[in-house]
C-alpha positions as CSV (number, residue, x, y, z in Angstrom):
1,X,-31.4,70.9,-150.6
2,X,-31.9,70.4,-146.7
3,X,-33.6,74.0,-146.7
4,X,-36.0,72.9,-149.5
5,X,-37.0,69.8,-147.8
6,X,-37.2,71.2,-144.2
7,X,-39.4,73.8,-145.4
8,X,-41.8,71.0,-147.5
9,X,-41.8,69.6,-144.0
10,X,-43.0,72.4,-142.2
11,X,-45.6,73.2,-144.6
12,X,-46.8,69.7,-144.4
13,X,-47.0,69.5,-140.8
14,X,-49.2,72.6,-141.1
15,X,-51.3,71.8,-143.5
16,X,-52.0,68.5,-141.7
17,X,-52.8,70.6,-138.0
18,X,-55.6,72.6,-140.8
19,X,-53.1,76.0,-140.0
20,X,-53.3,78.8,-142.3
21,X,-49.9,80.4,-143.2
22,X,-51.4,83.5,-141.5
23,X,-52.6,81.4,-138.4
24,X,-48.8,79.7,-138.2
25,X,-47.3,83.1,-138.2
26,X,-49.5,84.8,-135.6
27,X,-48.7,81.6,-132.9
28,X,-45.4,81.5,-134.3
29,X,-45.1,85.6,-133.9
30,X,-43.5,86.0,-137.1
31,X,-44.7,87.3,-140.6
32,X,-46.4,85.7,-143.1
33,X,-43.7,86.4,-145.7
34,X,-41.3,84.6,-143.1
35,X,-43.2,81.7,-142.9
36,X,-43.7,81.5,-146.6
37,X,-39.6,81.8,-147.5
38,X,-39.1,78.8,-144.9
39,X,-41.5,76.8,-146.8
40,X,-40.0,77.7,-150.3
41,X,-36.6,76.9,-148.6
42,X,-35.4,80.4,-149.1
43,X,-35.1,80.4,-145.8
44,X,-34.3,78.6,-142.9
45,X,-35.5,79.3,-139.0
46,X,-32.8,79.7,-136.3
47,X,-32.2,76.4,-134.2
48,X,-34.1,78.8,-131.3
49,X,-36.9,78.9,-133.9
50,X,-36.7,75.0,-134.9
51,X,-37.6,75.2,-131.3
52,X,-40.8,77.6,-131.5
53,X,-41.7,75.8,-135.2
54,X,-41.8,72.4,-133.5
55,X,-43.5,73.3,-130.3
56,X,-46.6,75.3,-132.7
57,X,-46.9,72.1,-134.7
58,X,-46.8,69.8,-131.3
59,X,-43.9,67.6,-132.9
60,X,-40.4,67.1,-131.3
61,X,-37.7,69.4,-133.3
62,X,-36.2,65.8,-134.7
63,X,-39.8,65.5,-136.3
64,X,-38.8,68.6,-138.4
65,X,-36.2,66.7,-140.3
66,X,-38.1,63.2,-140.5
67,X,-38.1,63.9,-144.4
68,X,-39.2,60.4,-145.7
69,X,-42.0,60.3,-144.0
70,X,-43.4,62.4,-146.3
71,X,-43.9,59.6,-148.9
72,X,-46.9,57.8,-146.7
């Protein structure tokens, strides 16, 4: 359930910075298909790639997990 939402939360913060999956990836310097299980929450980054994830989306890695904000 965390994954899931974590990766909703990623995908929103990059939809809302007008990123491409492809364009995440490239900054992020990680596949496409990597970036797309995250989002699905079949995957989950590594608290080094919270890190990267956060810094790409210019948030603070806390930001990540700020779930109900969502509902604005």
């Amino acid at each position: 359930m965390l994954q899931k939402k974590l990766g909703q939360r990623i995908a929103d913060l990059r939809r809302s910075m007008k990123l491409t999956q492809e364009q995440f990836a490239e900054k992020l310097g990680c596949s496409v298909e990597f970036i797309s299980l995250v989002e699905r929450g079949v995957n989950a980054p590594s608290v080094a790639g919270l890190e990267k994830f956060a810094k790409v989306l210019k948030v603070e890695v806390r930001d990540l997990f700020a779930f109900e904000e969502r509902r604005r």
